[in-house]
Structure formats: structure tokens, C-alpha cells
C-alpha positions in Angstrom: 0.0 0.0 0.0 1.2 3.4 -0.9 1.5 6.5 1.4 -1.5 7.9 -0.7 -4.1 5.1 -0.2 -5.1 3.3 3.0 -7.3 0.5 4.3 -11.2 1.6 5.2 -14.3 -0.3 5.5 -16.5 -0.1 2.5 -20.6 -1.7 2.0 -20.1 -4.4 -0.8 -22.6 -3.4 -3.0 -23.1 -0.3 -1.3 -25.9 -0.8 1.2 -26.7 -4.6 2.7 -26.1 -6.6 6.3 -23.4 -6.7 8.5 -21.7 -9.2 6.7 -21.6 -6.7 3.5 -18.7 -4.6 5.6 -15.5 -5.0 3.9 -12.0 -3.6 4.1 -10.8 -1.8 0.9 -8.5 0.0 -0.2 -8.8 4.0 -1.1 -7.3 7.3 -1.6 -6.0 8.3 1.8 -8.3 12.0 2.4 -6.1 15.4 2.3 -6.7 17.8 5.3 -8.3 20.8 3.9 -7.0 24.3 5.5 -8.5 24.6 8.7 -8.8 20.6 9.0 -6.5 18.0 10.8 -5.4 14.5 9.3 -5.9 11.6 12.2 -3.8 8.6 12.1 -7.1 6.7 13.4 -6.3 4.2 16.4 -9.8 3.6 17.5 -13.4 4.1 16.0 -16.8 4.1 17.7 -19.7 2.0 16.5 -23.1 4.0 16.6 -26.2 3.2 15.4 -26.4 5.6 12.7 -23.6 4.0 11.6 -25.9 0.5 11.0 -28.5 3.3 9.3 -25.9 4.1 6.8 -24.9 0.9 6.2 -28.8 -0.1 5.0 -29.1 2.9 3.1 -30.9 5.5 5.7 -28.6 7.7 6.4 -26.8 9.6 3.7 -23.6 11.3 5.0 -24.1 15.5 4.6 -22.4 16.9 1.7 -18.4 17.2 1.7 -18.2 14.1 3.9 -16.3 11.0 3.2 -19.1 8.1 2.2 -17.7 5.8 4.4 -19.0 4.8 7.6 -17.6 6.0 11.1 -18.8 9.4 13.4 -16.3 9.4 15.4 -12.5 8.1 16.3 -9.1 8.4 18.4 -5.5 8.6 17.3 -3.2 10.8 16.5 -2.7 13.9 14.9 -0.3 13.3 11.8 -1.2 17.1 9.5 -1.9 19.8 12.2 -4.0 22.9 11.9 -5.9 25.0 14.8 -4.4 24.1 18.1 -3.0 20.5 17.3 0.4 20.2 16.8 1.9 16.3 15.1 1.5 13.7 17.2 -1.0 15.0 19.6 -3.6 12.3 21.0 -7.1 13.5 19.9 -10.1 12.2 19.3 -12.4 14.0 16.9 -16.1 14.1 15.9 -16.5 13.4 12.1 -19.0 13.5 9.5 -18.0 10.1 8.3 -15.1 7.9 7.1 -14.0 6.6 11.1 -14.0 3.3 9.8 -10.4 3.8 8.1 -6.1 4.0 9.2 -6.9 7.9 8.4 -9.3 10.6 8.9 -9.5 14.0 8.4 -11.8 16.8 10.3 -12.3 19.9 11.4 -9.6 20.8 13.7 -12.4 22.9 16.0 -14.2 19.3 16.0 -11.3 17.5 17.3 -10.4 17.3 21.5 -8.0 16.3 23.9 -7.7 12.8 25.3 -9.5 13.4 28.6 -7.0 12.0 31.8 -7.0 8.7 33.1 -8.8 7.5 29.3 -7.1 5.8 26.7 -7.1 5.7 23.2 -10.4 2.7 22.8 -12.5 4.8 25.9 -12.1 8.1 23.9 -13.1 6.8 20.7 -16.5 6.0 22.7 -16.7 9.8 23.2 -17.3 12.1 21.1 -20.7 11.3 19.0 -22.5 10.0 22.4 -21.2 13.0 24.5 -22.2 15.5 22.0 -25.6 14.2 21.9 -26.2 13.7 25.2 -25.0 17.4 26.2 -26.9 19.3 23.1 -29.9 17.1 23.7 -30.4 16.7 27.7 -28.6 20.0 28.3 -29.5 22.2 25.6 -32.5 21.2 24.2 -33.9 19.6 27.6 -32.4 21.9 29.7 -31.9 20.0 32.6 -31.0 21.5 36.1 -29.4 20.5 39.2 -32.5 18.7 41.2 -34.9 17.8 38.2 -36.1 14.5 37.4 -34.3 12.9 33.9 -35.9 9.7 32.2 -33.5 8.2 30.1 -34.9 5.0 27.8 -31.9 2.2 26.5 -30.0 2.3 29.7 -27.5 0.1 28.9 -26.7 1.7 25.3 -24.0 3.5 24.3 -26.4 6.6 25.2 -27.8 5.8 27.9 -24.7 5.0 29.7 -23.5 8.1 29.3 -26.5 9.9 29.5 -27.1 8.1 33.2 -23.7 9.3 34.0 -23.7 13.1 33.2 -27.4 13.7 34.3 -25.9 12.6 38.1 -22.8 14.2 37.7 -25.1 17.4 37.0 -27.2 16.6 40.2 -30.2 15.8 38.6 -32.3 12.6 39.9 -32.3 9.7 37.3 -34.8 7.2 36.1 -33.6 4.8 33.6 -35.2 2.1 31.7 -34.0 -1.0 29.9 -35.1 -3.8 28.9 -34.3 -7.0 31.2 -33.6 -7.3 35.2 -30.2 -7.5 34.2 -29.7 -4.5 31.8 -31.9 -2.5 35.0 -29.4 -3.4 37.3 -26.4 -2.5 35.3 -28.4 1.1 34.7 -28.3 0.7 38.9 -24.4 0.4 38.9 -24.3 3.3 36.6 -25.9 5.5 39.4 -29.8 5.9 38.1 -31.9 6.1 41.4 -34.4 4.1 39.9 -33.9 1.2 37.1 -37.2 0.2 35.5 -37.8 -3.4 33.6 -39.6 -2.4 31.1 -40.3 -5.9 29.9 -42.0 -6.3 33.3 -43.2 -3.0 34.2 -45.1 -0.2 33.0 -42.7 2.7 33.1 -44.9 5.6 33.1 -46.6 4.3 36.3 -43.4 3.7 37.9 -42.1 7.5 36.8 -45.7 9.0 38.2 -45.1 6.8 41.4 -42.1 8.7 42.0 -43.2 12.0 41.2 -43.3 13.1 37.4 -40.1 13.7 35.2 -39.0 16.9 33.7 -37.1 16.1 31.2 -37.3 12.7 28.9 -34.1 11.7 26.4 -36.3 9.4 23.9 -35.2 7.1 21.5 -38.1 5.1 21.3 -40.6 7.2 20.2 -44.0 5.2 18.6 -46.3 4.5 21.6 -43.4 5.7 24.7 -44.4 9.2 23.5 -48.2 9.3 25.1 -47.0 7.4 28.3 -43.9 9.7 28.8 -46.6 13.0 28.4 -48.7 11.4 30.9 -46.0 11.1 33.3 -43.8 14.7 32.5 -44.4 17.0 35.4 -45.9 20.6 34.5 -43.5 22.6 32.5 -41.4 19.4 31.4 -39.2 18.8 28.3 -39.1 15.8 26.1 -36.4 15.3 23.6 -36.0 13.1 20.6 -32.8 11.5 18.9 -34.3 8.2 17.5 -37.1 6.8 16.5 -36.3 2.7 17.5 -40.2 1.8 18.0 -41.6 3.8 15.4 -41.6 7.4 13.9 -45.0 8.2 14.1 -46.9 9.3 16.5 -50.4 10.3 17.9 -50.0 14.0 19.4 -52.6 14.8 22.0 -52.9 18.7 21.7 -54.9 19.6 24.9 -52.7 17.1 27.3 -49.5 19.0 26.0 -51.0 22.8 26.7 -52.4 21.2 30.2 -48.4 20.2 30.6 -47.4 23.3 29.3 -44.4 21.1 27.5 -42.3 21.3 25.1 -41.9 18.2 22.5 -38.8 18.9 20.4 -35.9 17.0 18.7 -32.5 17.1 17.4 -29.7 15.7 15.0 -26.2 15.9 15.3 -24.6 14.9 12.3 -26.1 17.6 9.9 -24.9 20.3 12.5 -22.7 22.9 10.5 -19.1 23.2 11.3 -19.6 26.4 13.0 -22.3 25.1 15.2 -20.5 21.5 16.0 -17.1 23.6 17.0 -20.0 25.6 19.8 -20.8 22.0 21.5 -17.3 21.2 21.1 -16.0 24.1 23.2 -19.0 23.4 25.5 -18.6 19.8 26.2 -14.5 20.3 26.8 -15.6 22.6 29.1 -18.4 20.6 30.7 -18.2 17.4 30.5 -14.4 16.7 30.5 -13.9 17.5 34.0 -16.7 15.3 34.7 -14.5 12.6 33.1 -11.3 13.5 34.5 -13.5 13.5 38.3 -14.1 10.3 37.4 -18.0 11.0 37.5 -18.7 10.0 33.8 -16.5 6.8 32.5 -17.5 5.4 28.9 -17.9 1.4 29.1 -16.6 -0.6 26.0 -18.1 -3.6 25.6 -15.9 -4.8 23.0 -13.4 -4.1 20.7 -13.1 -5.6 16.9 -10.3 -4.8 14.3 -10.9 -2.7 11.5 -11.1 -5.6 9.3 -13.8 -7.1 11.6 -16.9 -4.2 11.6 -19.5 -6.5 9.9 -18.8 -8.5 13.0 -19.1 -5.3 15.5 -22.1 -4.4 13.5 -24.1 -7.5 13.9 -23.1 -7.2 17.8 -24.8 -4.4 17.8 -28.1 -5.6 15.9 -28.1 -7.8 18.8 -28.4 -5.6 21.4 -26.6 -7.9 23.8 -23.8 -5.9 25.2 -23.9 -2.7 27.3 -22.4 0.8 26.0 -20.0 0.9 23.5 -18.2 -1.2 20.6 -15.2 0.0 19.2 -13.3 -0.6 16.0 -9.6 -0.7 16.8 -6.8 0.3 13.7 -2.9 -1.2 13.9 
């Protein structure tokens, strides 16, 4: 292999199952001005990543149409405030799944202490999301109530984690006594079985919520709005049990509530280099405290994704798989 190609992870045939991931070879990227070049060590698997893969989930224009949001390694073309050989990892708009990727050097962070190269590659995409979504969007404050759903994903990990480390009170649910009492060890207050419980009537038990993280969606949506406190917040980011939904006006103006939404991967540069700034401010001494620790469930090389894809179509592991690159 030259110094101009390098080995990534293509879909044979362009979309398909996890068995259609392949390595190939293609034209190593160029750093733009303004971007840096990553000699990838590590990659995150997310589940838009398994959306792209079946054809769902087009990258935004200018980014590589490979699959991977976001990676860990080391700086090899610097720009911004990186300097070669720097440890980083970096939020992308696609092509993690590779030895090389470039990015927006304003997109790219430190290596949090105490982490290594595998934990910070479970970072950035799930962090981002969490903060923008639960902090922004939900606006959650020291002493409210957070309802997180898929307690043991790579989301809801983290999402447990912050929410505590922010002082709010946390209800999680999963699916299983097991996945319940992992959310447990994560710190939630209260782990719901979902499978053997109804969640909202645990939730109004306890109180109300104010602000719901959903990526459920289909018929969670009229149970969470029964059991959101007056003046509460729910927030979507996926739609796993369906994307539509029946939207009862006059119980939402009784809640005074606010339904609302987000995506991060269409985020322009400008407005991913904001959270950026934010979440190194934020939630990085949260990690370094030790309050917020991603979990890796498993690692795969490069070679193998099709293999850390199906793992994740499985659903039987608990926060994060990561691709790891020689």
C-alpha cells in the first residue's frame, strides 16, 4: 500500500447486512486548511452507523461516504491548536472506519486524563448528543427529574452518568432485570424493567419527570406525556419503536411542554465547534473527576466491523463497541 491510499471499510454493493462490511483500499483523504489529518487508532460504532450501512442515512455533503462518526488517534497534519503527534479524538462526519481521517480541527479534543485511546473513541458522537440534547434542548437543572430509555446503550450510559454528575435525579429504563441493574451500577436512582413493568406508572409513582431523552418514540411518547411534570421537556434523537406518533394537543397545553428534537450529524461546522468548546468545558472535568466513564463492551479490528455491527443488531452488550486500527 502506498503512502496515498489506505485500508477503510466499504458496504459491498453499497448498502446490505453486517456481513456486506469490507475492508478496501482508497485514496488516503487530504486535510483541507483549517482541517487536521488523524492517524485513526480507534473508531466508535453507533447506530447511525448500521443506518448508513442499510441505506438510511446519507452522510451531509463534503463528507467522506464511508462509515464511522467518530474516532481516536493521532494527529499526523496539524491545523488549529493541534500540533503532530497529539492524541485526539475528533467528531467526524463520516469515514471513522479507516487508518486515516480528516476533520475539522475545532471538532477535534483532547484525550480526557486517566482515558485511553479505545475509551475516547466512545466519546465524542454519544457525549455530543447527550450534552446538546439533555442539556440544551432539555435543559436539565441541578435537582430535576431525567428519564432516560436504553439504559445500557451507548447513550444511555452516558446519559445516566452526566445527568448525576449534573445533580439531577435519574430514572432509567432498559429492557431486562439484568440491563436495569447495570443502569443501577451506573448510578440511576431508579432502574425500570420495562419488559415487566409499566414505566410511566413507575415514573408517576415517583413524582413526574421533567425532562425525557427518547429514542423510542412510537407509543413511549403518550405514556412519557402522561407522566412529564408541568413545564417538562421531552427530547428526541431516534425513533427505534416507530416514527409516528399520535400527538394529543390539549394534554401537552395542560403540561405546558415542550416536544422537540435534534440531530447531530447535519450540524454545520460552526455550530459542531460551539458544543465542542462546550462539552470540553463541561463534561471533560466530569470525566477526568471520574464522575462520567465510557464502558466498552468490546473491541473488533478494522477488518472485523461487519462482525461489531451485527453485535450491535443484537443488542446484547452494554455501551459501546469500538473498532480498533494497527
Amino acid at each position: 500500500m502506498s503512502q496515498s491510499t489506505m485500508t477503510a471499510i466499504g458496504v459491498e454493493g453499497g448498502k446490505g447486512p453486517a456481513e456486506a462490511l469490507r475492508p478496501r483500499e482508497i485514496p488516503r483523504p487530504e486535510a483541507k486548511p483549517g482541517q487536521v489529518l488523524i492517524a485513526v487508532k480507534a473508531a466508535g460504532i453507533n447506530r447511525p452507523d448500521i443506518l448508513q450501512r442499510l441505506g438510511g442515512y446519507p452522510p451531509p455533503p463534503g463528507a467522506p461516504d464511508t462509515i464511522g462518526l467518530e474516532v481516536a488517534g493521532e494527529v499526523v497534519e496539524p491545523a488549529g491548536r493541534w500540533k503532530a503527534g497529539d492524541a485526539v479524538c475528533a467528531l467526524l462526519g463520516g469515514g471513522g472506519y479507516a487508518e486515516f481521517a480528516a476533520c475539522d480541527a475545532r471538532h477535534a479534543l483532547p484525550i480526557p486524563k486517566g482515558l485511553d485511546l479505545v475509551q475516547a473513541a466512545a466519546l465524542p458522537e454519544t457525549v455530543f448528543t447527550v450534552y446538546a440534547n439533555v442539556f440544551e434542548h432539555g435543559a436539565l437543572k441541578p435537582g430535576e427529574t431525567f428519564l432516560v430509555h436504553g439504559a445500557t446503550s451507548g447513550i444511555g450510559t452516558i446519559a445516566i452518568q452526566m445527568a448525576k454528575a449534573a445533580g439531577a435525579r435519574v430514572i432509567a429504563t432498559a429492557r431486562g432485570a439484568e440491563k436495569a441493574a447495570e443502569a443501577r451500577r451506573l448510578g440511576a436512582d431508579i432502574a425500570i424493567d420495562a419488559k415487566a413493568e409499566d414505566f410511566a406508572e413507575v415514573v408517576k409513582r415517583e413524582g413526574g419527570v421533567d425532562v425525557v431523552l427518547d429514542m423510542v418514540a412510537g407509543d413511549y411518547f403518550p405514556k412519557e406525556l402522561d407522566a412529564l411534570k408541568t413545564g417538562g421537556r421531552i427530547v428526541f434523537i431516534a425513533a427505534l419503536g416507530g416514527g409516528e406518533i399520535s400527538f394529543p394537543v390539549f394534554r401537552l397545553m395542560q403540561k405546558r411542554a415542550v416536544v422537540t428534537g435534534s440531530t447531530l450529524r447535519p450540524r454545520d461546522p460552526d455550530e459542531k465547534a460551539r458544543l465542542a468548546r462546550e462539552v470540553e468545558r463541561v463534561v471533560w472535568p466530569w470525566i477526568e473527576a471520574g464522575k462520567v466513564k465510557p464502558l466498552v463492551e468490546r473491541t473488533f479490528p478494522l477488518a472485523e466491523a461487519g462482525k461489531a455491527h451485527a453485535l450491535m443488531e443484537s443488542g446484547d452488550f452494554v455501551g459501546k463497541i469500538v473498532l480498533t486500527v494497527d
